[in-house]
BALO-671272 format. One line per field, with one value per residue (C-alpha): x, y, z; residue number from 1. Coordinates in nm, 4 decimals. Last residue first. Example, Ala and Ser with C-alpha at 12.3 -4.5 7.8 and 13.67 -1.06 7.14 Angstrom:
! residues 2
xx <- c(1.3670 | 1.2300)
yy <- c(-0.1060 | -0.4500)
zz <- c(0.7140 | 0.7800)
num <- c(2 | 1)
***
This chain:
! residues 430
xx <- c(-0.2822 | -0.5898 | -0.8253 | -0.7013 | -0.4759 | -0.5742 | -0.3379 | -0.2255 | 0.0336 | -0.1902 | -0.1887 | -0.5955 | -0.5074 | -0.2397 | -0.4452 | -0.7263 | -0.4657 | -0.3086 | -0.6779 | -0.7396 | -1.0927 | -1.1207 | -1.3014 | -1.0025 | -0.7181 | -0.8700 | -1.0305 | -0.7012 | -0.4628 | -0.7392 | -0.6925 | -0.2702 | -0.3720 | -0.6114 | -0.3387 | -0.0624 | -0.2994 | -0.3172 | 0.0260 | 0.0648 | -0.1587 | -0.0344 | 0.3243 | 0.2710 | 0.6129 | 0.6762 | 0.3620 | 0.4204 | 0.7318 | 0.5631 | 0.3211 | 0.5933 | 0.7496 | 0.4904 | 0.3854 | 0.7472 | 0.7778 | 0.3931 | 0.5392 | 0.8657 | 0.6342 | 0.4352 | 0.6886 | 0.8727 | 0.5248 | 0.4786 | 0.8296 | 0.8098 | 0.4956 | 0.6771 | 0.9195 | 0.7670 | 0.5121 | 0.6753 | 0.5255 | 0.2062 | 0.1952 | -0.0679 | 0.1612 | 0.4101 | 0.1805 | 0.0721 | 0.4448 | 0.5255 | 0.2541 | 0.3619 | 0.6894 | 0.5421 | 0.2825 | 0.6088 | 0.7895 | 0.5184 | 0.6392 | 0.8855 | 0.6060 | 0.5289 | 0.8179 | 0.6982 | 0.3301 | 0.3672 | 0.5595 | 0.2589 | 0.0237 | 0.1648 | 0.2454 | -0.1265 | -0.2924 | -0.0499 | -0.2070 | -0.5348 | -0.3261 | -0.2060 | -0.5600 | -0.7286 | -0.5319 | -0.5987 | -0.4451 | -0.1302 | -0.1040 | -0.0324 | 0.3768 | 0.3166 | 0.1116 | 0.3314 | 0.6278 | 0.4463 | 0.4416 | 0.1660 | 0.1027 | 0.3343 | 0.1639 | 0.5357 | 0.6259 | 0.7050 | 0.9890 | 1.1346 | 1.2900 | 1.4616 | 1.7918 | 1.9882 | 2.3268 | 2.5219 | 2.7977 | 2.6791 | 2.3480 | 2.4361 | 2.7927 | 2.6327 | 2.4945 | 2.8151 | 2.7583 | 2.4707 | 2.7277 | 2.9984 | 2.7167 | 2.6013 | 2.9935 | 2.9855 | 2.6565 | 2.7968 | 3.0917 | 2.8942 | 2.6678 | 3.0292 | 3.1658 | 2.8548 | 2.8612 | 3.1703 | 3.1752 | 3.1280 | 2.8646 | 2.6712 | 2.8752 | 2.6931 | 2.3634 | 2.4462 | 2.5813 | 2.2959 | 2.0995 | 2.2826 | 2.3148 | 1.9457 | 1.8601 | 2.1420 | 1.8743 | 1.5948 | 1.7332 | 1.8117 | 1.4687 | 1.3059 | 1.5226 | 1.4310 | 1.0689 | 1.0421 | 1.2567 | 1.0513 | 0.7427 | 0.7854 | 0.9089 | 0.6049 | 0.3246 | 0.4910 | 0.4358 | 0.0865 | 0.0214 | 0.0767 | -0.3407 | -0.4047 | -0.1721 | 0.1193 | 0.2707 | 0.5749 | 0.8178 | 0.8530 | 1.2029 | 1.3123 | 0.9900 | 1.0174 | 1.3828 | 1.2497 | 1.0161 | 1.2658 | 1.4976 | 1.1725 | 1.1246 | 1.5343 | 1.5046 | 1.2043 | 1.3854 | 1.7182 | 1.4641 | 1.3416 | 1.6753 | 1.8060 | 1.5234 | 1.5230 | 1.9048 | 1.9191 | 1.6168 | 1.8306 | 2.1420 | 1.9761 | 1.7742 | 2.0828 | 2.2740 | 1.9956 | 2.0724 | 2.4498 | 2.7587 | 2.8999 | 3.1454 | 2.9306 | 2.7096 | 3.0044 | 2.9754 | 2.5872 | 2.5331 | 2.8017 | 2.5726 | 2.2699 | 2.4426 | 2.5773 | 2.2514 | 2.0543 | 2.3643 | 2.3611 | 2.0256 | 1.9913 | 2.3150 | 2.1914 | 1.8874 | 1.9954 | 1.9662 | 1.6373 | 1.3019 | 1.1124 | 1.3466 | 1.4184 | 1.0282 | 1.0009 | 1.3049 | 1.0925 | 0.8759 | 1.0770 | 1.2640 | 0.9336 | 0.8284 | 1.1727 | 1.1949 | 0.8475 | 0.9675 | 1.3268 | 1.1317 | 0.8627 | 1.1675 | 1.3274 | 1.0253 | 0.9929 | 1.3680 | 1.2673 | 1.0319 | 1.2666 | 1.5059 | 1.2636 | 1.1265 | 1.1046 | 0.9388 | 1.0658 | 1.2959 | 1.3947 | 1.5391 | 1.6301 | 1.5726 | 1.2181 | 1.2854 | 1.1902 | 1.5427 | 1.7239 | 1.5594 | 1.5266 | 1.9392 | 1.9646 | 1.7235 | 1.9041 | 2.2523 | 2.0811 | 1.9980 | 1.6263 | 1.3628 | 1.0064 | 0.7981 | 0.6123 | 0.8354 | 1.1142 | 1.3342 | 1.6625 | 1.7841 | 1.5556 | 1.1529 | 1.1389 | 1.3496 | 1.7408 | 1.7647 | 1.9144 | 2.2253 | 2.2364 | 2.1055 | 2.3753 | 2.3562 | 1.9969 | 2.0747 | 2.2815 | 2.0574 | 1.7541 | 2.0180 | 2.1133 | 1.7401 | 1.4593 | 1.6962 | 1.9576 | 1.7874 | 1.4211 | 1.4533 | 1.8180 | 1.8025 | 1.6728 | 1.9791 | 2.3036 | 2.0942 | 1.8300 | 2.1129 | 2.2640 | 1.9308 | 1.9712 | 2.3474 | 2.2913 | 1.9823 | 2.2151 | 2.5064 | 2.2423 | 2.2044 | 1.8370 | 1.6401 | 1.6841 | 1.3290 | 1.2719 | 1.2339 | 0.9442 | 0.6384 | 0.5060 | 0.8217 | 0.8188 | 0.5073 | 0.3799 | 0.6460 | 0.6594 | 0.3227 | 0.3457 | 0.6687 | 0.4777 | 0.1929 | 0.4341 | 0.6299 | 0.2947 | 0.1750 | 0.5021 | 0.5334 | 0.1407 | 0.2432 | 0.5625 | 0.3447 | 0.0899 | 0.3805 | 0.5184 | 0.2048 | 0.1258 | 0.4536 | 0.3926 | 0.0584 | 0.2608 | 0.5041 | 0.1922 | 0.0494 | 0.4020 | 0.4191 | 0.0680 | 0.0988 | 0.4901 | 0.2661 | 0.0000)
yy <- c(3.7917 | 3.7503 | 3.9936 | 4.0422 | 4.3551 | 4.5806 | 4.7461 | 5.0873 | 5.1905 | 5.0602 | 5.3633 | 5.4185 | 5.3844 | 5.6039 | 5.8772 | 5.8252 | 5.8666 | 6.1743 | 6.3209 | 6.5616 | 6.5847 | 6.9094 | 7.1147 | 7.1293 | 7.1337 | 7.2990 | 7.5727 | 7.5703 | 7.6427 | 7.9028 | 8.1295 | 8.0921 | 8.1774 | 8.4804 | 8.5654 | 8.5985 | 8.8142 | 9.0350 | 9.0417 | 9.0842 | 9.3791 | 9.5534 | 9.5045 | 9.7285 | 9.8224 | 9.6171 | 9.4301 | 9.1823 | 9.0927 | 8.9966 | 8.8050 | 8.6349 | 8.5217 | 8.3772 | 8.2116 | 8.0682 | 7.9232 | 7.7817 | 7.6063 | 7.4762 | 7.3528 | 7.1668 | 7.0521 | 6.8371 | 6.6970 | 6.5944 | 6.4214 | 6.2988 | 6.0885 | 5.9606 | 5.8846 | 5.7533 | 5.4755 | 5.1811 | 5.1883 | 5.3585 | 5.7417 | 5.9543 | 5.9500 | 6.1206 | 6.3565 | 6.4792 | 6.4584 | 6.7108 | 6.9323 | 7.0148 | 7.0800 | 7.3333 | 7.4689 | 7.5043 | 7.7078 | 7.9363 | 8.2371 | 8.4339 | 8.7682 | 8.6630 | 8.3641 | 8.1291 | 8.1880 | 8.0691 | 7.7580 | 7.6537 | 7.7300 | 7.4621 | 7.2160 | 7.2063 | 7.2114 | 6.8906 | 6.7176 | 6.7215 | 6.4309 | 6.2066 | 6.2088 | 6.1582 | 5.8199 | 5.7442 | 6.0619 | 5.9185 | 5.7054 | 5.9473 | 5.8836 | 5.4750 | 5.5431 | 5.7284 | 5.4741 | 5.2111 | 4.9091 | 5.0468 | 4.7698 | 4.9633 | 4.8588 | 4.7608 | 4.5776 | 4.2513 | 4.4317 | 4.5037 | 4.8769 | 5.1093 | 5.0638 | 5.3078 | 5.4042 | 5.7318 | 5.9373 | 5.9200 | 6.1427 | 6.3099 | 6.4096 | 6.5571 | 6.8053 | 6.9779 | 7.0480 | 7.2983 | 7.4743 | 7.5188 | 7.6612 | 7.8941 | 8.0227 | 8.0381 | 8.2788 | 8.5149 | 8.5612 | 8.7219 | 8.8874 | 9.0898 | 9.0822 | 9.2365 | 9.5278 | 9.6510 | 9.9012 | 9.5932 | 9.6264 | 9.4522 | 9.1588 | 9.1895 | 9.1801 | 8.8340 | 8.7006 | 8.7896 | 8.5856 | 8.3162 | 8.2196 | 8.2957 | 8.0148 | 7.8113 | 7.8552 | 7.8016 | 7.4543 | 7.3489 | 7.4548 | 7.2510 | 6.9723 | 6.9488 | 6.9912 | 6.7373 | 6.4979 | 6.5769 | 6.5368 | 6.1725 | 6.0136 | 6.2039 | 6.1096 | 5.7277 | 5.6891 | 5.7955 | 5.5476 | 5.3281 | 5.2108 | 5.2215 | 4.9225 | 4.9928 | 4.9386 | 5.0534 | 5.0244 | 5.2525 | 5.3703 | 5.3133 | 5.3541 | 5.6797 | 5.7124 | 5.5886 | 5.8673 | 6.1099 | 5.9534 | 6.0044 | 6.3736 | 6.3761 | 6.2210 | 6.4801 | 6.7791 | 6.6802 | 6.7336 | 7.0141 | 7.1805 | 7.0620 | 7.1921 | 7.5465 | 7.5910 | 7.5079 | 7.7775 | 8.0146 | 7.9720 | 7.9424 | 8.2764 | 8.4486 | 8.4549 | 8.7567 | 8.9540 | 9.0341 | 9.0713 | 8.7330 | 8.5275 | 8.6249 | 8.3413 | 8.0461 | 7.9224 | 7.8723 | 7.6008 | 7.3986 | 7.3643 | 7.2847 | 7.0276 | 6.8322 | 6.8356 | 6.6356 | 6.4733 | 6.3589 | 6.3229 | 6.0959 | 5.8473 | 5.7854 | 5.6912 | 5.4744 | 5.1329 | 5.0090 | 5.1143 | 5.3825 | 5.6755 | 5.5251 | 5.5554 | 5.9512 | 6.0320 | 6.0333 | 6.2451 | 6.4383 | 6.5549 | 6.6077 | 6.9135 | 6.9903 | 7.2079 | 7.3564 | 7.4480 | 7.6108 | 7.8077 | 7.9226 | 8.0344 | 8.2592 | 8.4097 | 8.5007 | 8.6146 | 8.8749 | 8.9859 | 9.0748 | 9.2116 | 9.4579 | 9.3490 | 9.5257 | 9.4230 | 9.5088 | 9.2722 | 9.1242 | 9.4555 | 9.3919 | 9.7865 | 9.7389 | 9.9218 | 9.7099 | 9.6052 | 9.8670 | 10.1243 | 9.8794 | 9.9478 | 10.2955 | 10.2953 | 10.1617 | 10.3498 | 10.6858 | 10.6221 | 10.6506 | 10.9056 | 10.8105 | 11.0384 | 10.7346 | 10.6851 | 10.6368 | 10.9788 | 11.0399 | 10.9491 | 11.2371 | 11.3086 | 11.3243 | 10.9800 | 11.0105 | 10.8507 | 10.4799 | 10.3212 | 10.0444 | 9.7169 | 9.4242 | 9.5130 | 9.4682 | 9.1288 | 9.0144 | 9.1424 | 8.9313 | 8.6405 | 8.6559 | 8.7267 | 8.5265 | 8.2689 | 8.2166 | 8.3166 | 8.1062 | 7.8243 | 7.7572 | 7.8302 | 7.4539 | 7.3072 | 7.3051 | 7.3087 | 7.0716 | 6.8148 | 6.8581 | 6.7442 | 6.4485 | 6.3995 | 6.3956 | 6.1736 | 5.9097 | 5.9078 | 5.8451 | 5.5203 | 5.4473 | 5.1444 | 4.8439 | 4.7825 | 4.4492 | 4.1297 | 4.0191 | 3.9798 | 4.2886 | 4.4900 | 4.5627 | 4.5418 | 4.2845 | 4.0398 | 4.1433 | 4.0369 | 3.7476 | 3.6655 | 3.6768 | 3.5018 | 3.1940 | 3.2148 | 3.2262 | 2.9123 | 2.7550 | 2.8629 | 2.6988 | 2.3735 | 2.3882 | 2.4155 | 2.1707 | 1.8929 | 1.9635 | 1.8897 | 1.6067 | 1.4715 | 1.5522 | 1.3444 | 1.0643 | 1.0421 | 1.0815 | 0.7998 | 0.5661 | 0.6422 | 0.5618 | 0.2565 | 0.1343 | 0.2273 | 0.0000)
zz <- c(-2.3949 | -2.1397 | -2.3584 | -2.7103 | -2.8422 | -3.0632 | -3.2723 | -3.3308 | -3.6122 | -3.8813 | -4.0801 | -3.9814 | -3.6557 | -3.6710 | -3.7989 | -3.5686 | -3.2782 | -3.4566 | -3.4975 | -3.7630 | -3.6932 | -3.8961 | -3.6338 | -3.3721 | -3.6044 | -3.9217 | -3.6718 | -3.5057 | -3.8685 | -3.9743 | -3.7022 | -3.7358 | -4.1577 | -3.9902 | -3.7564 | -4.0798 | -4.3030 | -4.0061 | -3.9180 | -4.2885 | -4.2946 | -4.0005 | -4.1294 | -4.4313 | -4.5282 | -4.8025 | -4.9340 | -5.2416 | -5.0340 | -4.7131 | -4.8788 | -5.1260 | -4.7832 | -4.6432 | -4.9689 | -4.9910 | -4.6496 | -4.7035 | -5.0604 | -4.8944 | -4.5678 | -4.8457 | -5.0407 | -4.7252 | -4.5946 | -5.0108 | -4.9699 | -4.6317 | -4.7521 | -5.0390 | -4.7974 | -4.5135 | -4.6996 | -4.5715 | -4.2301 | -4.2692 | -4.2374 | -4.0119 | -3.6993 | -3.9323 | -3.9882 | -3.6586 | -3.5143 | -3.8429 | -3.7380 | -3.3671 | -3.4704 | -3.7199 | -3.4477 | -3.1763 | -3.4996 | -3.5805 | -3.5177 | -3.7818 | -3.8439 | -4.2254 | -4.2669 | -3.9651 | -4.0312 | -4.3683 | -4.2714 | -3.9675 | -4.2275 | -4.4679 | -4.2325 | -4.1075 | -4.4182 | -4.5262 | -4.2164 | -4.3887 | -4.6205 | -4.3482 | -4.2242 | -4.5409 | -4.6289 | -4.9242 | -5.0677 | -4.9366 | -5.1936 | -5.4608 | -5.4585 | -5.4521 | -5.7319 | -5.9113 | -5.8205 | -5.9113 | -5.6340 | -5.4783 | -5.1740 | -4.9082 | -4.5733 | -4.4664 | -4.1442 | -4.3261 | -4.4852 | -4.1918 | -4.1270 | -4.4069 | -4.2328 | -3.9908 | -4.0873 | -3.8731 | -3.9892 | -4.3559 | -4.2595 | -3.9146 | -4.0307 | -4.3476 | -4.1789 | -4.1650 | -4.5160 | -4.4077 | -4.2209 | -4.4532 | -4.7294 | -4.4570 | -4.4267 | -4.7570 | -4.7618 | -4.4963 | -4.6976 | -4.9880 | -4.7665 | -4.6637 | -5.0229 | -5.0952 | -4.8347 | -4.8840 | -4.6151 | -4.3158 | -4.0331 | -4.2792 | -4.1333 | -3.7894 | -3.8819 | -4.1350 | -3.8460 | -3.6128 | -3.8414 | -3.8820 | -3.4977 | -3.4808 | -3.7499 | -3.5497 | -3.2360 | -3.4042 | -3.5731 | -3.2467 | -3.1135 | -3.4708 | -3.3326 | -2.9720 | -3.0644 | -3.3397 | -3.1258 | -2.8069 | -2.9912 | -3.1667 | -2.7961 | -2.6185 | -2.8567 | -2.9160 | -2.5309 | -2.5619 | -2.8229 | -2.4946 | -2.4134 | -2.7990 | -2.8552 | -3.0321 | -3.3633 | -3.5180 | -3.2515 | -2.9830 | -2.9970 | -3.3573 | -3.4760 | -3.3922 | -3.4800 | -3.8541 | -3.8804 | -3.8071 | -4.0913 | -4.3008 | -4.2872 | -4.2766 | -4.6583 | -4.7074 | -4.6096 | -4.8216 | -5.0755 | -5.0249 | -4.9272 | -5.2712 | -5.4771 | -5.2717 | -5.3410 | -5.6803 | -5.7330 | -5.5601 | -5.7134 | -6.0861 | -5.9883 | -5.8599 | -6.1627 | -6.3276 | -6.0443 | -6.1547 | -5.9412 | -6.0436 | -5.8659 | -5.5200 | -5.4960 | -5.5647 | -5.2633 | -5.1666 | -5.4020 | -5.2950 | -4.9675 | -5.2029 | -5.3708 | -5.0878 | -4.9245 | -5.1931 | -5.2600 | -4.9095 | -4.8719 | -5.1849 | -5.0837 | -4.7318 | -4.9062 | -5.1611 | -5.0360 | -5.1910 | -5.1783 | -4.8975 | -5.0261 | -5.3585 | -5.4218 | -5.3102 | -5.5458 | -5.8521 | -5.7424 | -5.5223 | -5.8632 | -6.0139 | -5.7550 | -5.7001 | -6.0277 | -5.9637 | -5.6195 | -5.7068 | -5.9698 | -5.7347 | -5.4784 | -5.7846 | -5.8361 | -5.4578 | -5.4640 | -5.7694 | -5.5489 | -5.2470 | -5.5412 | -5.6441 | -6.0044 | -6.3688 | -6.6381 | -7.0162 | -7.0378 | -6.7169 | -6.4896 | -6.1119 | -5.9915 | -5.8397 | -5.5523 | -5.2338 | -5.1256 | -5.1804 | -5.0222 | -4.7189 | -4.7487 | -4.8363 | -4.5153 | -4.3025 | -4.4350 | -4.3944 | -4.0569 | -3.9211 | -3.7566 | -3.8582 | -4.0876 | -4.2426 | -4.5601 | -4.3513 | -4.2432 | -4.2549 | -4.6573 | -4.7548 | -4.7703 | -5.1296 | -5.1574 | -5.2918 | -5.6129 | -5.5595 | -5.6341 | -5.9340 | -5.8686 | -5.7602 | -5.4244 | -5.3588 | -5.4473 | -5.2118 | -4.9396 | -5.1275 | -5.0769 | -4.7249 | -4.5964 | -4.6972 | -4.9143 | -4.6188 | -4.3258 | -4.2805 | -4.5594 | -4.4902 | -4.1042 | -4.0818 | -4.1946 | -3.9345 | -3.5949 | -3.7361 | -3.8489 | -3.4908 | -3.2887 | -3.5065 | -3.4501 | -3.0578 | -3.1315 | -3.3441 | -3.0912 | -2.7799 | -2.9981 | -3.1618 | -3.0779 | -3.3455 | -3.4361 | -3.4776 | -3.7285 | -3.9555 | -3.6896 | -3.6999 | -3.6300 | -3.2500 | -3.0738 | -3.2212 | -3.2728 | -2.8669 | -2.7836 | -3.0050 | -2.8029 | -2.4757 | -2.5679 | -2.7020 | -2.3365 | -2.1290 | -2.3165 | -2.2398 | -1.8547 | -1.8721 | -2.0562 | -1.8241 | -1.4966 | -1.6051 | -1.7290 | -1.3608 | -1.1795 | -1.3469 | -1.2723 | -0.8992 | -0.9262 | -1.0859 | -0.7778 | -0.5186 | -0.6770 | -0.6796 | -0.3387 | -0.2180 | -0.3680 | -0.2551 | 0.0923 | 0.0000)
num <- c(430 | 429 | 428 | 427 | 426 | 425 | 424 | 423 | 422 | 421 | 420 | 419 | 418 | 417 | 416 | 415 | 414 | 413 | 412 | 411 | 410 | 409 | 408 | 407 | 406 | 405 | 404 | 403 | 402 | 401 | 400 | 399 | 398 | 397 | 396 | 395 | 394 | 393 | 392 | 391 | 390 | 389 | 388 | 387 | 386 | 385 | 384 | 383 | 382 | 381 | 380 | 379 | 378 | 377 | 376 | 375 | 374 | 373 | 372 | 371 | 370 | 369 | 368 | 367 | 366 | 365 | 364 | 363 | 362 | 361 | 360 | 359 | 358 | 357 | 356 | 355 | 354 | 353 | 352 | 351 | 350 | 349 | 348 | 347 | 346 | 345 | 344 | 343 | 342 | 341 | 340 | 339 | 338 | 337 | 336 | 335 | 334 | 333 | 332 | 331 | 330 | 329 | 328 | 327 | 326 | 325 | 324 | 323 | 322 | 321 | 320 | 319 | 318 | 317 | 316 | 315 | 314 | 313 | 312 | 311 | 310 | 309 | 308 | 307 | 306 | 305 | 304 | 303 | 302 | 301 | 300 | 299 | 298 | 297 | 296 | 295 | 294 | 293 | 292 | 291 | 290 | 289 | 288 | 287 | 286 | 285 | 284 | 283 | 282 | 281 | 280 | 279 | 278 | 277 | 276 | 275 | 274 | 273 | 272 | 271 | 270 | 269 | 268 | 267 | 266 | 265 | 264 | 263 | 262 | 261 | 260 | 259 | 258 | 257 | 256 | 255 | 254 | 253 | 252 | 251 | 250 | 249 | 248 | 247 | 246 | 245 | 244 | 243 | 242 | 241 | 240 | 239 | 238 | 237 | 236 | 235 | 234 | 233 | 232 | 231 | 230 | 229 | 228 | 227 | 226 | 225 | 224 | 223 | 222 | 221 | 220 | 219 | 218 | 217 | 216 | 215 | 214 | 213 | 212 | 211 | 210 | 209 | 208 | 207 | 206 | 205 | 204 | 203 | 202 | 201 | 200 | 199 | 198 | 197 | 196 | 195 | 194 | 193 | 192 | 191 | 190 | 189 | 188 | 187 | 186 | 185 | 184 | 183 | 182 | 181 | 180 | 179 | 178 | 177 | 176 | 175 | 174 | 173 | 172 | 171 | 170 | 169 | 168 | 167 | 166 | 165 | 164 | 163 | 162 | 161 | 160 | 159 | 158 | 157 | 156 | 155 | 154 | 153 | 152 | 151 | 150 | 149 | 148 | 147 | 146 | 145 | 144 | 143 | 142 | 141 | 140 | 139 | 138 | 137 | 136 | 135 | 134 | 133 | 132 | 131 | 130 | 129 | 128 | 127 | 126 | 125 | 124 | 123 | 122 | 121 | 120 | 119 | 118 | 117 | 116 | 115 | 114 | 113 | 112 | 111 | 110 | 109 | 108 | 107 | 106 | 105 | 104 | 103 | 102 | 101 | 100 | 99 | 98 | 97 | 96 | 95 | 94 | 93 | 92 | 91 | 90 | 89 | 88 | 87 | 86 | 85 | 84 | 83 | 82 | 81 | 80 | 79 | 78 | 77 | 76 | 75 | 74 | 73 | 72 | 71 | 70 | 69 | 68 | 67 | 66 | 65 | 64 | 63 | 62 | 61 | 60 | 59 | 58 | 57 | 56 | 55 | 54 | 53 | 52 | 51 | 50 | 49 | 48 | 47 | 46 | 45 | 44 | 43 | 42 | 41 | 40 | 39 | 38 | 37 | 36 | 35 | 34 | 33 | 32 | 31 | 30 | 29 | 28 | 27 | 26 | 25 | 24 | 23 | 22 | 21 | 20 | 19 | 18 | 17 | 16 | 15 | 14 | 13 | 12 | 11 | 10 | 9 | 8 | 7 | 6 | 5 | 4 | 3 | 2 | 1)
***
């Protein structure tokens, strides 16, 4: 009985032991689901990004952003203005403004300069603020098919490291050779070069930033930690955009302090190598640090043309409304230079909109759009020199318009990420 007794109680323990590995099993396979889906969807995951990566980040805004708020807006309509010839004395005199208000000859033989439509095409003349407007359209149209094509290398193949740093390359040599020539008509080509290159050196880091997201949360969450993604994608966007603020300043007071200078030209002319040097240092972040285009098995991308693959993001109306946003946050920034916090704010919002495998044609219309609102702003401010009460209230309206599409347009960064399969449902008891 006792041999029995033993032999039950040895079976019962074995029973025991099966249940407790068929349950530490179980809990094992739930687990790794879990994690296939939080990380890459089952095909691999997200390798999280080094301390050297975000350091080089925050340093890629620092050396580029000031492109599209100093360098074309300021440097190069300064440059300009000193190609014309030298201007007639006003009625009221070199020491007063056109309002009555006290000033310095040399300020306003310098405004002077840049609102007199002295740059001469044919039979039309242009002030050299307007002539840099034209010049900005041109730079557009000619990125316009360039980021076309470039928008499926960006999510295909190896090539993106190679892209941005051409795309940045170019527009940093660019900015060397301004002063060879002291005519008006060279400036458009610079300009124009300038613009396409800065676009699309926009929508490779457009799509690098996406990629750091990813990086750190994965690319799919459940709704319950899409809060998590929230803070990771806005303190990169912030951080950077304040970077790029703060080398935007840098440039600015540069450019202040050179006109300082009798030779004025030479002077701007210095000021836009040494913004050519800086935007190559940029480089460091894109060939100083490699991360991959993410798992295949991650990717919604099911356009394998590249125009359709460019379009797609018509399909997906929040991604798309988020354009609006970009584009007012841009024109605000140029017409009284606020708008930086919305901008950040923006590109978060859109990238939470785009489907894995989809970030650089979406980059690439997110990239155009801020280019086109930077322009408008500017163009605004151009078409109406001296009235600052009408483009602050042009620019309030646009700031007006930007929360009514926010709050009534049910642009929703959680909707939007459902909808590009960042957020995923997870079962009861898993």
């Amino acid at each position: 009985m006792a041999e029995i007794s033993t032999q039950i109680q040895d079976k019962a323990k074995e029973r025991k032991e099966d249940e407790s590995i068929f349950s530490l099993g179980m809990k094992i396979q739930k687990e790794r689901e879990v994690y296939r889906a939080y990380g890459a969807g089952g095909g691999g995951f997200e390798e999280k990004p080094t301390k050297g990566e975000i350091v080089t980040w925050y340093f890629y805004g620092f050396c580029t952003n000031f492109v599209l708020t100093v360098l074309i807006p300021i440097v190069f309509p300064l440059l300009i203005s000193q190609t014309v010839p030298d201007l007639p004395e006003p009625p009221q005199g070199w020491l007063k403004s056109y309002k009555g208000l006290k000033c310095l000859q040399e300020e306003m033989q310098l405004y002077g300069g840049l609102v007199f439509r002295e740059v001469r095409v044919g039979r039309t003349s242009f002030s050299p603020l307007e002539w840099t407007s034209i010049s900005w359209i041109t730079g557009l149209l000619l990125s316009a098919p360039i980021l076309g094509v470039m928008s499926f290398s960006l999510d295909h193949g190896q090539s993106q490291q190679l892209i941005a740093g051409a795309a940045t390359g170019i527009g940093a040599l660019f900015c060397l050779p301004a002063g060879f020539f002291r005519k008006s008509g060279i400036f458009l080509p610079y300009i124009a070069a300038i613009v396409a290159a800065s676009t699309v050196a926009g929508a490779a880091s457009s799509r690098y930033l996406a990629l750091l997201i990813r990086g750190f949360t994965g690319s799919k969450l459940p709704k319950s930690q899409f809060a998590i993604r929230r803070v990771v994608a806005s303190k990169l966007s912030l951080y950077s955009t304040v970077a790029g603020c703060f080398g935007a300043i840098i440039m600015a007071s540069f450019t202040y302090n050179m006109l300082n200078h009798s030779d004025h030209f030479t002077a701007l002319w210095v000021v836009s190598i040494f913004s050519g040097l800086l935007w190559g240092l940029g480089l460091i972040n894109i060939f100083g640090v490699a991360r991959s285009a993410g798992s295949s098995a991650d990717s919604q991308d099911d356009d394998p043309a590249p125009i359709a693959h460019l379009f797609s993001i018509f399909r997906y109306p929040f991604a798309a409304a988020s354009l609006a946003l970009i584009f007012l946050s841009s024109f605000l920034i140029m017409c009284v230079f606020v708008g930086s916090l919305l901008y950040a704010f923006g590109t978060v919002l859109a990238l939470d909109c785009t489907p894995a495998g989809k970030e650089g044609a979406f980059s690439a219309w997110f990239s155009w759009a801020r280019a086109l609102g930077t322009c408008a702003g500017f163009a605004l401010a151009a078409a109406m020199p001296g009235n600052v009460g009408k483009t602050f209230g042009i620019s309030l309206c646009a700031a007006i318009v930007a929360m009514v599409v926010l709050i009534f347009g049910n642009i929703s960064s959680l909707k939007g990420a459902k909808t590009a399969g960042h957020v995923i449902k997870i079962r009861k008891g898993s």
